[in-house]
C-alpha positions in Angstrom: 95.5 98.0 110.9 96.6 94.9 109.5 95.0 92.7 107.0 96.9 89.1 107.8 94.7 86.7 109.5 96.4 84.4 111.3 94.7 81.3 112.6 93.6 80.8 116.7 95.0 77.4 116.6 98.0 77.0 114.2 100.7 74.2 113.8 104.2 73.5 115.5 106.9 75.1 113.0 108.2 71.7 113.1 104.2 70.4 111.7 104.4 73.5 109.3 107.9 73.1 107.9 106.8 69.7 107.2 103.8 70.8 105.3 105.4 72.8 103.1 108.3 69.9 102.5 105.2 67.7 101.7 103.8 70.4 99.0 107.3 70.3 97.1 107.5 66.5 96.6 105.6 64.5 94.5 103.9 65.5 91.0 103.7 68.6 91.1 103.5 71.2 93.9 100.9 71.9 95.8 100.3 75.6 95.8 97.6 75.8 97.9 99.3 74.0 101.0 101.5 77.2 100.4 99.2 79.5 100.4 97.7 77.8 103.3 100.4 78.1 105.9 103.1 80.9 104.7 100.1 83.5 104.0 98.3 83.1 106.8 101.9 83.9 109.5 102.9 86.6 111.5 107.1 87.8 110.4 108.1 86.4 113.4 106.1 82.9 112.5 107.4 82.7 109.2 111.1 83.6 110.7 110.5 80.6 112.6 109.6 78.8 110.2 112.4 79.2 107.7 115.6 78.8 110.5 114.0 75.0 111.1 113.2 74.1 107.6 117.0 74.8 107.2 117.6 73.2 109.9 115.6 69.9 109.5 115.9 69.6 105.7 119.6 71.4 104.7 118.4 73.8 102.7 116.9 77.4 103.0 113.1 77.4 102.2 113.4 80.5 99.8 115.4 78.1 98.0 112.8 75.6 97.8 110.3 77.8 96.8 112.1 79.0 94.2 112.9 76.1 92.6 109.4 74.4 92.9 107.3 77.8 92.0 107.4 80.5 89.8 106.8 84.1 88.1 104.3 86.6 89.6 103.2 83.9 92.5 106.9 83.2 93.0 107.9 87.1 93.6 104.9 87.5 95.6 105.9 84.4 98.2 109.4 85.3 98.2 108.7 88.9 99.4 106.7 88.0 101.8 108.1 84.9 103.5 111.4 87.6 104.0 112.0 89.5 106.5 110.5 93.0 106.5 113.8 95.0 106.9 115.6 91.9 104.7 112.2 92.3 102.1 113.1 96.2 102.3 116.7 95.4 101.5 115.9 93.5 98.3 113.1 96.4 97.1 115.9 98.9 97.7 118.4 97.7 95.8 116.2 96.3 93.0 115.5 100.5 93.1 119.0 101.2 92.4 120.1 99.1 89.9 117.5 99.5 87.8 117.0 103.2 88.5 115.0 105.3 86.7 113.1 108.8 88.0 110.0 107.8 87.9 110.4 105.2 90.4 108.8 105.6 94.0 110.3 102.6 95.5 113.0 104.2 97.6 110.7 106.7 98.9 108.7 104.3 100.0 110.8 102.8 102.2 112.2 106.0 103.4 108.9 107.8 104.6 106.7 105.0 105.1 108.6 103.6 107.5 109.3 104.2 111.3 113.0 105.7 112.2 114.3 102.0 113.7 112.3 100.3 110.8 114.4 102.1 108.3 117.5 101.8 110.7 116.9 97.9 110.1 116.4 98.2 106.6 120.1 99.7 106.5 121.6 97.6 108.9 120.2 94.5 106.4 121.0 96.0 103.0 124.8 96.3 104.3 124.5 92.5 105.6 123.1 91.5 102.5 124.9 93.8 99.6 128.3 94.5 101.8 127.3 98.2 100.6 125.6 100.8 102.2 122.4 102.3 101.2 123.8 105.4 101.3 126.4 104.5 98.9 124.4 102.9 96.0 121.6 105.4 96.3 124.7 108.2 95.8 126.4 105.9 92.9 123.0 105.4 90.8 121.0 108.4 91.3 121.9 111.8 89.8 120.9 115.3 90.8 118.0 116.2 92.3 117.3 113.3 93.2 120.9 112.2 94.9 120.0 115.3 96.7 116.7 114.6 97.8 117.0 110.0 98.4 120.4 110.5 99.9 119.3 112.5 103.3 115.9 110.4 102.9 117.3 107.1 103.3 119.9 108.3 106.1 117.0 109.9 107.8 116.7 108.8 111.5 113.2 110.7 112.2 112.2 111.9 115.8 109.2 110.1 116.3 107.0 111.9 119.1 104.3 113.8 119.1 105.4 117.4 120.2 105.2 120.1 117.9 106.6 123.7 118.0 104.0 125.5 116.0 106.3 129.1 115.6 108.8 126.3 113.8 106.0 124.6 111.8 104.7 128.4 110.7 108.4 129.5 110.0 108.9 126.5 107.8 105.7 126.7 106.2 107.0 130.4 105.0 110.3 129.1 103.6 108.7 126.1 101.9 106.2 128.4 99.9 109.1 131.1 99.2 111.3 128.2 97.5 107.9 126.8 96.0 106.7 130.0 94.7 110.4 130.7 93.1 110.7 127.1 91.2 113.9 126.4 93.7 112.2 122.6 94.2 115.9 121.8 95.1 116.2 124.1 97.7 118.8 122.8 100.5 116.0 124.2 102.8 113.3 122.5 101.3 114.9 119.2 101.2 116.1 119.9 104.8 112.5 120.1 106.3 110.9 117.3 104.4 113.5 114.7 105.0 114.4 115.3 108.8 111.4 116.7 110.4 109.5 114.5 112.6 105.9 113.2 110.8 103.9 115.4 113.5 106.2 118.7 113.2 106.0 118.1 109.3 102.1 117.3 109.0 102.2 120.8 111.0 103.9 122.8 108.6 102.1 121.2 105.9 98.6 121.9 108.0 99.7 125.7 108.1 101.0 126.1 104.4 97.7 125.2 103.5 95.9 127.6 105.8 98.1 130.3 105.4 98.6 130.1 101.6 95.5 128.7 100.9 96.6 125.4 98.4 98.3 122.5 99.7 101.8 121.9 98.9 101.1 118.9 96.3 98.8 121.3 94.8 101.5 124.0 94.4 104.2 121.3 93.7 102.0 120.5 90.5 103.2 122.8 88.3 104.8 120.9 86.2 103.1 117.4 85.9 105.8 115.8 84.1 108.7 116.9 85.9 110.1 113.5 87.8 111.3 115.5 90.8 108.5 117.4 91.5 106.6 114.3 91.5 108.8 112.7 94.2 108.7 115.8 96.5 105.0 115.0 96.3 105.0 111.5 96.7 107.7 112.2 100.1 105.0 114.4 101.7 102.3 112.2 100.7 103.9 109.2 101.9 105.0 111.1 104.9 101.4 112.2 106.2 99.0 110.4 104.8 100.5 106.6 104.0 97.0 104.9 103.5 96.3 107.4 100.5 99.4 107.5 99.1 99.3 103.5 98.8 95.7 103.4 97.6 96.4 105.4 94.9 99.8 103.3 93.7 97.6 100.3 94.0 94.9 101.9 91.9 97.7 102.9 89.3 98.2 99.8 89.2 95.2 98.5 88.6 93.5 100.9 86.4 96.5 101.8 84.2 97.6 99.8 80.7 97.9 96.3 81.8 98.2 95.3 85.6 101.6 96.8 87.4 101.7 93.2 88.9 105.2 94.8 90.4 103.7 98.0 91.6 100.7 95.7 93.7 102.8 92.9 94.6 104.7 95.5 96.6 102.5 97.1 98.1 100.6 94.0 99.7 103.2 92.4 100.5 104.7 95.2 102.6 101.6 96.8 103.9 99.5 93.4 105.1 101.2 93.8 108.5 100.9 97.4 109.1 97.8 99.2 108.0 96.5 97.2 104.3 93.3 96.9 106.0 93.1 100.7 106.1 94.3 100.6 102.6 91.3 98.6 101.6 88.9 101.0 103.3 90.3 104.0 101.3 90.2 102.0 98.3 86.6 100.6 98.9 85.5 104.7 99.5 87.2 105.6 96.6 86.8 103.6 93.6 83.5 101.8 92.4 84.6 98.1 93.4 85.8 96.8 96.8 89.6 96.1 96.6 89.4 92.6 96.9 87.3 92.0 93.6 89.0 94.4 91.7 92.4 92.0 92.8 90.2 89.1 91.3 89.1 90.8 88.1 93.2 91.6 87.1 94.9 88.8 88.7 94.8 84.9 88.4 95.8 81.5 89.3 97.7 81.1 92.3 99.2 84.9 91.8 95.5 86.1 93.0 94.7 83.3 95.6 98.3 84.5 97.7 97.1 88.1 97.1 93.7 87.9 98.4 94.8 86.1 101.0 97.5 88.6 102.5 94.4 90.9 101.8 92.3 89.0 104.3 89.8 87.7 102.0 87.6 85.3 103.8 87.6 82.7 100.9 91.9 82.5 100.5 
């Protein structure tokens, strides 16, 4: 469930592009007036919104915004007046050029979104880069890793419901066997996790666990600072249970050394259309503040008013 509220009665783009011309001019810019109209719009809205500001004024509204706003506020308007596949795009290949193995980002993308999502997210890094995906994930990851990101990002996912539970039992067996002999890399492990279908995959998962009697994150733990085993997690994390996977980046985020203001920026920017109000509920269950005050206590200024509001919060 998404946590973007969107108003009953809400402007003409022409009345809203206007608005936001209005907050750039005079002294000063009026942040607020931002907020206002561009957090508070469905992707499709703020599409709209951007082809007539170009339109009526000459000039793209990301442009505008980023030369009248800036830093943490900045990054977190930008993302989200983008696209979703485009706002994917510019995650991805962020990802890649400044790679390093602890980072989730590409996963992300990859598992937590739907098969024509990701399609989209290809088809608008290539606009965008004139690369493919593919290509820069090959060129600036090494590995395990090139072996694992490069079938994840091609992925193209059966999305149904059916599952064929001698397959899912089957799979479960050669999972633990290349578990059980360190072979993390396994062309068969990789193989399941990145092209089985979320239900036939959340089956085979269901039955390791029965049959073997630890979950496969649990078994995949073996080595807490090994970088690849930690991804493998984070894929079948991401894959079967989204909400908690993003809960817990957001509370990494929150909790660790200093605010990941990168880490949380990403996440509610990307999930405030799908499920981040089912994010908040995990969070709420699981830590000792609600989500939205615990935004508040490690965020400020205009940075935490855009936050809150793509969180829904009835005061933004």
């Amino acid at each position: 469930m998404a946590s973007l509220t969107i108003p009953e009665a809400i402007p003409s783009v022409a009345e809203d592009c206007e608005q936001l011309r209005k907050a750039f001019q005079g002294w000063g810019t009026n942040e607020d007036l931002i907020i206002s109209i561009l957090a508070h719009r469905s992707a499709t809205q703020r599409r709209a919104i951007r082809q007539t500001y170009a339109e009526i004024y000459g000039e793209e509204l990301l442009k505008s915004l980023d030369d009248e706003i800036s830093g943490d506020f900045e990054r977190a308007v930008i993302l989200w007046t983008l696209d979703p596949a485009e706002r994917d795009a510019v995650l991805a290949n962020e990802a890649v050029r400044k790679w390093n193995p602890s980072n989730r980002v590409l996963i992300e993308i990859a598992c937590a979104r739907t098969s024509g999502e990701l399609f989209a997210v290809r088809q608008a890094y290539h606009a965008r880069f004139k690369r493919s995906l593919e290509e820069d994930v090959a060129a600036h990851t090494s590995g395990d890793f090139r072996k694992l990101l490069v079938p994840l990002v091609s992925s193209y996912r059966y999305e149904g419901g059916e599952v064929n539970v001698s397959l899912a039992k089957s799979e479960a067996k050669v999972l633990h066997e290349n578990i059980s002999d360190k072979a993390y890399d396994h062309e068969e492990l990789i193989r399941i996790l990145t092209t089985r279908s979320k239900a036939q995959l959340i089956a085979t998962l269901n039955h390791y666990n029965d049959e073997f009697g630890n979950p496969i994150n649990k078994d995949l733990k073996s080595d807490p600072k090994d970088d690849f085993l930690t991804g493998v997690r984070a894929v079948a994390r991401c894959i079967c249970c989204p909400e908690r996977y993003f809960e817990k980046v957001i509370r990494f985020a929150i909790n660790g050394m200093g605010t990941d203001e990168n880490a949380l920026t990403r996440v509610i920017t990307t999930r405030a259309e799908v499920d981040l109000k089912v994010i908040k509920e995990v969070y709420n269950k699981r830590n000792t503040v609600p989500l939205d005050r615990a935004v508040a206590g490690d965020t400020s200024g205009d940075y935490e008013k855009m936050l809150l509001a793509l969180l829904g919060h009835g005061d933004s």
